[in-house]
C-alpha positions as CSV (number, residue, x, y, z in Angstrom):
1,X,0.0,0.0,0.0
2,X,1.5,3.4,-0.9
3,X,0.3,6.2,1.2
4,X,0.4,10.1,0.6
5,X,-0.3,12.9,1.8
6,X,-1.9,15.1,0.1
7,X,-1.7,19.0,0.5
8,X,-5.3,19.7,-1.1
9,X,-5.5,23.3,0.5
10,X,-4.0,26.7,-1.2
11,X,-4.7,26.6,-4.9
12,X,-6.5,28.6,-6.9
13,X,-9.7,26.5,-7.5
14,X,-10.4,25.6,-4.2
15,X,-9.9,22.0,-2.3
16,X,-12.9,20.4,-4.3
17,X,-11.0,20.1,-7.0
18,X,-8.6,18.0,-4.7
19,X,-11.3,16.0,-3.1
20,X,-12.4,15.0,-6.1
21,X,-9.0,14.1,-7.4
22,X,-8.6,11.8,-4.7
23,X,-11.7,10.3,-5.6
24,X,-10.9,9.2,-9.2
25,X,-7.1,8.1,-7.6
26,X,-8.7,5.9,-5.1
27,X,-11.3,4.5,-7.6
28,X,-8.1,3.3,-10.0
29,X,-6.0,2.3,-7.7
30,X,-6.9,0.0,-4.7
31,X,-3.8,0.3,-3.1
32,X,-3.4,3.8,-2.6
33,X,-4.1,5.3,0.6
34,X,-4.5,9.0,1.5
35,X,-3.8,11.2,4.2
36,X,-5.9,14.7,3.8
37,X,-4.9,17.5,6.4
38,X,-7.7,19.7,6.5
39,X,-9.4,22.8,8.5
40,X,-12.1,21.2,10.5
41,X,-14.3,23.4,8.1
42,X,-13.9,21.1,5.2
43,X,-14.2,17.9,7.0
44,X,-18.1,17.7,5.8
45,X,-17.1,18.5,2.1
46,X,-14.0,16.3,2.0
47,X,-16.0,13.2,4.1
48,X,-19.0,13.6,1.5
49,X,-16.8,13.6,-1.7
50,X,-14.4,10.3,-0.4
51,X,-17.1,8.5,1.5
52,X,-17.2,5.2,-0.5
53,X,-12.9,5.3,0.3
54,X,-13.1,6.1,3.8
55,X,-11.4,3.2,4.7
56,X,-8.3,4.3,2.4
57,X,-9.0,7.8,3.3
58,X,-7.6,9.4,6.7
59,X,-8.9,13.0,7.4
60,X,-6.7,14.9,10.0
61,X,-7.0,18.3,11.5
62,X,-4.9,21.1,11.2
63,X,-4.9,24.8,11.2
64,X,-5.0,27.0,8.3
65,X,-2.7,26.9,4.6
66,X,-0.3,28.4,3.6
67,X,-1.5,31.3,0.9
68,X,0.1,31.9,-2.1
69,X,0.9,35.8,-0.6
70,X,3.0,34.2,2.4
71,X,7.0,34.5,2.2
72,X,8.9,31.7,3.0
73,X,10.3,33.2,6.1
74,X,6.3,34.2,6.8
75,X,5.3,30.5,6.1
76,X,7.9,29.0,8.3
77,X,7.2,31.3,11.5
78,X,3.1,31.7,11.1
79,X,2.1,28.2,9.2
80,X,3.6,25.8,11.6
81,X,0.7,23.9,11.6
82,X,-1.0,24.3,8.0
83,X,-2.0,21.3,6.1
84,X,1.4,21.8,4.1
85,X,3.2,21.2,7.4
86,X,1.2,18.5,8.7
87,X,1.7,16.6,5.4
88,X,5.3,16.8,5.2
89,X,5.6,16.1,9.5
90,X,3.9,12.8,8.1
91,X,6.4,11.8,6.1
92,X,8.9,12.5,8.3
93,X,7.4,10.4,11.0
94,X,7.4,7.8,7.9
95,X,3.4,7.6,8.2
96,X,3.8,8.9,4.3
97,X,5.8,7.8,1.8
98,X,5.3,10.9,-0.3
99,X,4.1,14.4,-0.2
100,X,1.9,16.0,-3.3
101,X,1.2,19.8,-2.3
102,X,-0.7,22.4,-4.7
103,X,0.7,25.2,-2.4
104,X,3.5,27.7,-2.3
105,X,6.3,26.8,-4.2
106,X,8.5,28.7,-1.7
107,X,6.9,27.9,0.9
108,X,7.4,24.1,0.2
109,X,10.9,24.3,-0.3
110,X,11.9,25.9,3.0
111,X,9.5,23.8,4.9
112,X,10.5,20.4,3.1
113,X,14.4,21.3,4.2
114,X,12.9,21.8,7.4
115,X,11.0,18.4,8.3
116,X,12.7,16.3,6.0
117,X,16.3,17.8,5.8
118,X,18.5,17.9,2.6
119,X,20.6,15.5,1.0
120,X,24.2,15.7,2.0
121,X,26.3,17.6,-1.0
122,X,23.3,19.4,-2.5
123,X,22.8,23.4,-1.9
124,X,19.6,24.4,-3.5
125,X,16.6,21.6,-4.1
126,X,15.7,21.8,-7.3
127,X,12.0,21.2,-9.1
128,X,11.9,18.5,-11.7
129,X,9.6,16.7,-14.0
130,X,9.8,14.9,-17.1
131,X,8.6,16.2,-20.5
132,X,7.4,14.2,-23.1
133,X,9.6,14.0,-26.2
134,X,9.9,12.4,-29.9
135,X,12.1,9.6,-28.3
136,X,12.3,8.9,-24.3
137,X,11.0,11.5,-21.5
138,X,13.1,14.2,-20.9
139,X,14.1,15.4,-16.7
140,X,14.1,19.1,-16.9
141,X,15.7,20.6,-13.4
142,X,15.5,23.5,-12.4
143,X,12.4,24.7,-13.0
144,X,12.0,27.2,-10.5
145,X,12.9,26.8,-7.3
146,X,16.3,28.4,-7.6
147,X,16.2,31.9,-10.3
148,X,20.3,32.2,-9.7
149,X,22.5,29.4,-9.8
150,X,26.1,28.7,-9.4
151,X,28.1,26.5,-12.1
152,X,29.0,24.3,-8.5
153,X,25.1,24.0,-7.9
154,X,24.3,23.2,-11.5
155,X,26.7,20.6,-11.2
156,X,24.8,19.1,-7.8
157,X,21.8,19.4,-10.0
158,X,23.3,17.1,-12.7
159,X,24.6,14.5,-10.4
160,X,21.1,15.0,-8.8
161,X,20.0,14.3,-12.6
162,X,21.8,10.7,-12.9
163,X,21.3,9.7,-9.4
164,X,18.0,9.9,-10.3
165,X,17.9,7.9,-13.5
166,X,20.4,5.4,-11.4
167,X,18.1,4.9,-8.8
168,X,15.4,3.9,-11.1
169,X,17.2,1.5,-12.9
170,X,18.9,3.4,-15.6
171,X,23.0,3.3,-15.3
172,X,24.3,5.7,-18.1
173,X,21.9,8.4,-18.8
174,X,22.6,11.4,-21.2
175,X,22.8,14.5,-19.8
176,X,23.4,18.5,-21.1
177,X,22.9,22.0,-20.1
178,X,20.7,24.1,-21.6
179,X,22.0,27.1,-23.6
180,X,22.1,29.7,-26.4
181,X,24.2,27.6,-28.5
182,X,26.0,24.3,-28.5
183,X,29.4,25.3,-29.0
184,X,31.6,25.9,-25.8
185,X,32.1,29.8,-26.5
186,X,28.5,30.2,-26.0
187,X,26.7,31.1,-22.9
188,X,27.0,33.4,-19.5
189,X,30.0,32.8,-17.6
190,X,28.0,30.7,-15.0
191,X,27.1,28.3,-18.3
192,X,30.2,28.0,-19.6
193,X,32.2,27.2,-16.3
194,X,29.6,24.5,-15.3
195,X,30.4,23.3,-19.2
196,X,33.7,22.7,-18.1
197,X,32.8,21.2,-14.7
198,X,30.8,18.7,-16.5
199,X,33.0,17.7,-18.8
200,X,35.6,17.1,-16.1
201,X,33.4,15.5,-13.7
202,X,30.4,13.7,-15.2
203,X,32.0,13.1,-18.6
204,X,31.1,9.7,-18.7
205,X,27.6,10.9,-18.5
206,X,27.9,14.5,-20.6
207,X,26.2,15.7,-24.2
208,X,27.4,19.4,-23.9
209,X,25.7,21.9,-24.5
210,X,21.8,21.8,-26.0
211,X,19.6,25.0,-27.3
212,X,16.0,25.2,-26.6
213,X,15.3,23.5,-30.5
214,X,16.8,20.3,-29.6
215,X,15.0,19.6,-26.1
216,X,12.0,17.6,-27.7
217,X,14.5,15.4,-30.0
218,X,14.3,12.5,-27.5
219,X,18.7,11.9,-27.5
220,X,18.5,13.0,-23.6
221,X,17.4,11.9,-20.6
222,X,18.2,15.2,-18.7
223,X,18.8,18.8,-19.6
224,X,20.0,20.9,-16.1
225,X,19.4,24.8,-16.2
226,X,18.9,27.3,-13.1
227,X,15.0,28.1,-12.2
228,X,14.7,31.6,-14.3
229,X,15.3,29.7,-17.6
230,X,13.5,25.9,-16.9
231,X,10.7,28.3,-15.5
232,X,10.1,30.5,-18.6
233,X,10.6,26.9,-20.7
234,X,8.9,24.8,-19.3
235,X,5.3,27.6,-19.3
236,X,6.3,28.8,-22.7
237,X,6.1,24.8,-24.2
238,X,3.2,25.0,-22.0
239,X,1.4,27.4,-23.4
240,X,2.4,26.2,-27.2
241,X,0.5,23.1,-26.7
242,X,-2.2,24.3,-25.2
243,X,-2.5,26.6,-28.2
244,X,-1.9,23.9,-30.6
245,X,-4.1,21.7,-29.6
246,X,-6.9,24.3,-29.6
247,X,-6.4,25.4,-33.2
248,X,-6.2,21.9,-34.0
249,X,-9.7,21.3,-32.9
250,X,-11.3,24.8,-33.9
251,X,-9.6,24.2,-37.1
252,X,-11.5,20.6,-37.4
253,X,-14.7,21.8,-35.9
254,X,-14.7,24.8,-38.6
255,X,-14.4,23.4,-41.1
256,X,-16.8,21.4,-43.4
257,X,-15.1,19.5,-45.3
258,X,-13.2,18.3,-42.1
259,X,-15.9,17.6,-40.1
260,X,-16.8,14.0,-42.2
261,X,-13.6,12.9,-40.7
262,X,-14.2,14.4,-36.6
263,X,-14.9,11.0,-35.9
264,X,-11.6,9.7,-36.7
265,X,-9.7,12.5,-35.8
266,X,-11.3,12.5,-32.3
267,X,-9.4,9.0,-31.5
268,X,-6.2,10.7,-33.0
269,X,-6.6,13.5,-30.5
270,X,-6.8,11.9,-27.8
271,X,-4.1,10.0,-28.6
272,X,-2.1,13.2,-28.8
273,X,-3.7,14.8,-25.9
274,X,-2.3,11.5,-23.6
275,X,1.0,12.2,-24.9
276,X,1.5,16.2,-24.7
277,X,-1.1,17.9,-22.5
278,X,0.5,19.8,-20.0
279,X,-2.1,18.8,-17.6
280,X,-0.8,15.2,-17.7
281,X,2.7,16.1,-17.1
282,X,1.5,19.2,-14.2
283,X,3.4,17.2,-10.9
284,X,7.5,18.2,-10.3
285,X,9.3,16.6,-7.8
286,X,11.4,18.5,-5.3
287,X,14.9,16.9,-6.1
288,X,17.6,17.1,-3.5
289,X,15.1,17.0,-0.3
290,X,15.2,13.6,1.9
291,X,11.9,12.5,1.2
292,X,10.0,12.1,-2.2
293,X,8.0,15.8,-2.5
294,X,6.2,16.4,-5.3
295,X,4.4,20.2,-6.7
296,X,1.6,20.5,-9.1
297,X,0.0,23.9,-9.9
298,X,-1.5,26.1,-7.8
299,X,-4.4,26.6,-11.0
300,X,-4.3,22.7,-11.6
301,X,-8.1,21.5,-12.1
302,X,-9.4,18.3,-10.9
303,X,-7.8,16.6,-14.0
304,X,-4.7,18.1,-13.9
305,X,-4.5,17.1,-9.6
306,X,-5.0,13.6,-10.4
307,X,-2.4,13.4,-13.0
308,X,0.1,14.7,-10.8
309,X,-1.1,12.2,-8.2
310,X,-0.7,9.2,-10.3
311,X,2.8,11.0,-11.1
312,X,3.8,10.8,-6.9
313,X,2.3,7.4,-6.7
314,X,4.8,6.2,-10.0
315,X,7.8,8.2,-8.0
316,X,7.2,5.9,-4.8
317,X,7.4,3.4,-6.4
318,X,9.6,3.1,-8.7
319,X,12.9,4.5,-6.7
320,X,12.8,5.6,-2.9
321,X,14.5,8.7,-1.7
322,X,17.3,7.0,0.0
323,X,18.2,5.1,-3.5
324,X,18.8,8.2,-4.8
325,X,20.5,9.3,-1.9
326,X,23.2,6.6,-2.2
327,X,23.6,7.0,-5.9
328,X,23.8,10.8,-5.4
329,X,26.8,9.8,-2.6
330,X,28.7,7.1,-4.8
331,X,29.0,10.0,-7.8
332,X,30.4,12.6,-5.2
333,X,33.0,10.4,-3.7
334,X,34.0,10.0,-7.5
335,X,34.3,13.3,-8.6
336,X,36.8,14.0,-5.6
């Protein structure tokens, strides 16, 4: 049985859109259990929505969220016992084994370092998720949690990078760093010293340098970058395919001569839909934490919570947090 614990409070669309979330998780999966922290407000709602899963459902009090408004430093003195604290105390005391939170992105870094701790070597915790790709998914880290990085901390993020892949099975993954171009002249100075960092220390592992046109080509398993450009990346692809996929279907539904053929086309949609929709790639895990944290959007609807719940449920358990841990420890004693 996997257990999480579920941060349902803070985003934009209210904690129905949670509830209901769980709902279609527990339905698909019977052997997922939840833990919801929740304002004794919502109990009613929450106990009406996950009634037929109450047995796999576990609703515990707590005081109020943390809001999107709230500082870190705000979050960590005045929230101490929000639902996003609560949920992350429970994995700490190992009644979790993972922590999904549609809450403050800052908020949940500071307070994950603070129940869970960090792993040893890594500075700055990075986001992370995989993007879908012509060949093989692509981990993209950072993608926000840090806007400034050093060329030392981009280089924790690429060990982070193939610990990751290591602890899930995968021995010699392909890594790069993003960039304006792939020749080594190219590039702040921060790029091009981590260049060189890589190629000294991870060359077994190292592609160089990739531009923006080449992250979909499915060669890599892992492009690093600091959180000002994997954040701007990651919503402008975003926002593409959302686009795309809507002129795609106005274009079909305009048309006359197109429309004979909807029915087909439907099937191909959705076909694309499963593979590129941002909402099905919405969770990010919080890489370089002790624990296995995950992040979806604070505007994420009910489809787009679920997705990123399936996505925490696939993290458990496929590697745990202290797999990546030792692989993460086994590359630093090499690269002394």
């Amino acid at each position: 049985m996997v257990t999480i614990a579920v941060d349902a409070m803070g985003g934009d669309l209210g904690p129905r859109v949670a509830f209901k979330a769980c709902r279609a998780l527990l339905k698909n999966d019977p052997d997922v259990e939840i833990l919801l922290p929740l304002h004794e407000s919502l109990h009613t709602l929450a106990r009406k929505t996950l009634g037929r899963y109450q047995p796999r459902t576990r609703i515990i009090s707590c005081g109020d969220h943390v809001r999107m408004e709230d500082s870190a430093r705000q979050a960590l003195r005045e929230r101490g016992d929000s639902s996003m604290a609560v949920c992350l105390t429970l994995h700490a005391e190992g009644k979790a084994q993972g922590v999904l939170s549609i809450g403050n992105t800052a908020a949940l870094l500071v307070m994950s370092r603070k129940h869970l701790g960090g792993l040893q070597g890594v500075e700055r915790p990075a986001l992370a998720t995989q993007l879908p790709t012509k060949g093989q998914p692509l981990l993209m880290l950072d993608l926000g949690a840090n806007i400034c990085m050093t060329s030392e901390q981009l280089l924790q993020l690429g060990m982070l990078a193939v610990a990751w892949y290591r602890a899930g099975g995968i021995q010699s993954p392909r890594i790069a760093l993003l960039n304006i171009g792939s020749e080594p002249g190219k590039g702040t100075d921060t790029v091009k010293a981590a260049g060189e960092l890589f190629g000294r220390e991870l060359a077994e592992f190292y592609d160089g340098f990739c531009e923006g046109d080449h992250l979909f080509d499915g060669q890599l398993n892992a492009v690093i970058c600091d959180g000002y450009s994997g954040n701007i990346t990651l919503k402008t692809t975003e926002g593409l395919i959302e686009w795309l996929l809507d002129m795609m279907g106005s274009e079909l539904r305009s048309s006359l001569a197109l429309r004979w053929f909807l029915p087909l086309w439907k099937a191909t949609m959705r076909r694309i839909d499963r593979q590129v929709s941002p909402a099905r790639h919405g969770g990010a895990m919080l890489l370089g934490v002790a624990g296995n944290v995950a992040k979806t959007h604070g505007k994420s609807d009910e489809r787009a919570f679920r997705y990123a719940l399936e996505y925490m449920v696939r993290q458990v358990r496929e590697r745990s947090h202290q797999d990546l841990e030792r692989e993460y420890q086994a590359l630093s004693r090499d690269c002394i």
